[in-house]
N, C-alpha and C positions, 0 to 999 in steps of 0.2 A: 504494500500500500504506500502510495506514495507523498509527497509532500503537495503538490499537484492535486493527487485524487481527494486531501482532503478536505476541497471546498465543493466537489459533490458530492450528493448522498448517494451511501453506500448502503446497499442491503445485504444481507449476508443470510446463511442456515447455520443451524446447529452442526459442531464438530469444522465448520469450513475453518480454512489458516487465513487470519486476517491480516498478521505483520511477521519478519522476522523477531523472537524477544531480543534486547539485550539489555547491558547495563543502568539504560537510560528509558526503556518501555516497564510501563506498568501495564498486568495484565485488571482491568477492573470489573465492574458488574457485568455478568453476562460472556468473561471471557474465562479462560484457563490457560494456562500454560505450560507448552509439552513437549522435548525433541525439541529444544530450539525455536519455538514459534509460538504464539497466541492462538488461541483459535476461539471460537464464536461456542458459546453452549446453548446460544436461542438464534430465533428466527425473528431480525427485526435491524434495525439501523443501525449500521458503526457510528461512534462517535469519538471525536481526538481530540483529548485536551491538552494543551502545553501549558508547562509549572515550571517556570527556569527552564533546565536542563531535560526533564525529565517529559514522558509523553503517556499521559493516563489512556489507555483504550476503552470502552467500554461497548455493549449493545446497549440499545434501546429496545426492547418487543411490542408489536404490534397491540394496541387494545394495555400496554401497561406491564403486561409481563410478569412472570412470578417469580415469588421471592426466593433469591439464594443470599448465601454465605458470604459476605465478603473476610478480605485479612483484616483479623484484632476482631470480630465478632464473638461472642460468648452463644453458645448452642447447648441445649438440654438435647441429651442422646440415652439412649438405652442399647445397653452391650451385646452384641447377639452371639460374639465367638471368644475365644482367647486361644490366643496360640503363644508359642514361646517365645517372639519377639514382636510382635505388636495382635494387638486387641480390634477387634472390627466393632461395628457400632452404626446405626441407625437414628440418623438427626431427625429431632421433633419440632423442636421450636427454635428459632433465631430470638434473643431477645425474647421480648414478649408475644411474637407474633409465633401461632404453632402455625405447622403446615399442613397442607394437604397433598404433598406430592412427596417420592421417596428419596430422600437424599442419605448417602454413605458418607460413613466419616471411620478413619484408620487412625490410632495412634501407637507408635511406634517406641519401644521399649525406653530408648533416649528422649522420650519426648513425654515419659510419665512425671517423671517429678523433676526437681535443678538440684539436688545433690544427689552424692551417692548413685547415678545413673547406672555403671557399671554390676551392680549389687541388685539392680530392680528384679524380681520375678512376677513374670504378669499375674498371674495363675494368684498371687498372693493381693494382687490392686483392683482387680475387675473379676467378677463373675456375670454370665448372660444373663443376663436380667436387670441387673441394677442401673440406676438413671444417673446420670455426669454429667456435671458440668466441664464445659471445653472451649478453648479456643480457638479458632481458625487461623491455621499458621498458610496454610495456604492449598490453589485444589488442583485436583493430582488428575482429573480427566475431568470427563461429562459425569455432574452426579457426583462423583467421589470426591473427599477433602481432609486434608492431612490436619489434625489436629494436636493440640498440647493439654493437658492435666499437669504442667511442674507449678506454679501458679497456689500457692497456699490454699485462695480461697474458688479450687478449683477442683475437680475430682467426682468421686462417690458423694450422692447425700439425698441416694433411696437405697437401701439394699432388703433384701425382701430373706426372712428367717428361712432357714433347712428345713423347719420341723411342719412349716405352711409348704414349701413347696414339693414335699415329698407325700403331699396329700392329695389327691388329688378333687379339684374345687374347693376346695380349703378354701377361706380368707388368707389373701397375704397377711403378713404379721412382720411390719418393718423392724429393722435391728437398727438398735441405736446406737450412736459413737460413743467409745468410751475416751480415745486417743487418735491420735492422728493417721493412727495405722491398723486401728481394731474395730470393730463392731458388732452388739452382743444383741440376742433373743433377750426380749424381756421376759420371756414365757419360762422357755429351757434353758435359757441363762450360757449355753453353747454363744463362743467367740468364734469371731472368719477375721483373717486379715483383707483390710482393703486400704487404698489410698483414700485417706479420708477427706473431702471437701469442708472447708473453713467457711459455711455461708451466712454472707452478711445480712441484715434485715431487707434493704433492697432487692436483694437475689433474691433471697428468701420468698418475699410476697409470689416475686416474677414465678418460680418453683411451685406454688401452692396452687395457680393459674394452672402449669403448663400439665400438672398430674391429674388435675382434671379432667383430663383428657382418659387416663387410663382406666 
């Protein structure tokens, strides 16, 4: 795309390559970044902003377009896999807005907590089930998006008891934090390690909205 093309309007589809990236391309709403290039994840107008040096890409979609992820966004997720070096996961809500469309989110063993990285076991921060709060560090195709839990007041802050889910239709029966790394049954009094999320009364509220949902 050129300097030229961008004083006409460009339409673009989902997945097409809209720039080369580099040091000085941001990829923004509506783009991703991959192999070297931007590419479009909707169907709707390129848009080019210059900021100094720097050149923000973005789409626009037709009729307004829905909502994704940007980087530095906070997202309520729920864990679907754990494997030994990163965790998969299922974005609910951006902020306060949930969704209704399916978006993936991966986070990556370095990318659990800011210390001690080397020492993480997934298996001991996330179990499938439990609800996170995350980051948006940045998205890794269509759909998919790399996320962070090192962030104190970031992590676990639903996890749902052994003794509810080994029942079946049971009531969940959430476990509560004891520590920043535990979480106990109020019932059978049984601990699980997790990374535990630090949530402030702000989040807090947004949390009580987004499980409403479940």
């Amino acid at each position: 795309m050129s300097e030229e093309g961008a004083d006409q309007t460009l339409i673009c589809v989902p997945g097409q390559i809209l720039c080369a990236a580099s040091e000085f391309t941001v990829a923004g709403e509506g783009t991703y970044e991959k192999l070297g290039y931007v590419h479009a994840t909707l169907a709707g107008i390129v848009q080019m902003k210059k900021r100094e040096k720097n050149t923000f890409i973005s789409v626009v979609s037709f009729g307004g377009g829905a909502t994704v992820p940007v980087i530095g966004d906070i997202v309520t997720a729920r864990i679907t896999a754990v494997q030994n070096r990163m965790a998969r996961c299922r974005i609910l809500c951006i902020g306060k807005t949930a969704l209704n469309r399916t978006l993936r989110g991966i986070i990556r063993k370095e990318d659990v907590r800011a210390t001690e990285v080397d020492r993480v076991e997934m298996h001991k921060c996330f179990r499938p089930g439990d609800i996170i709060l995350a980051r948006v560090l940045h998205q890794i195709e269509l759909n998919v998006f790399h996320l962070s839990t090192a962030d104190n007041e970031l992590g676990v802050v639903v996890a749902i008891s052994p003794s509810s889910r080994a029942i079946w239709g049971a009531d969940p029966i959430p476990m509560v934090p004891i520590c920043w790394t535990e979480v106990q049954c109020p019932v059978t009094l049984v601990k699980e390690p997790r990374k535990v999320a630090k949530v402030v009364p702000e989040k807090g509220e947004s949390l009580k909205k987004s499980l409403a949902l479940f």
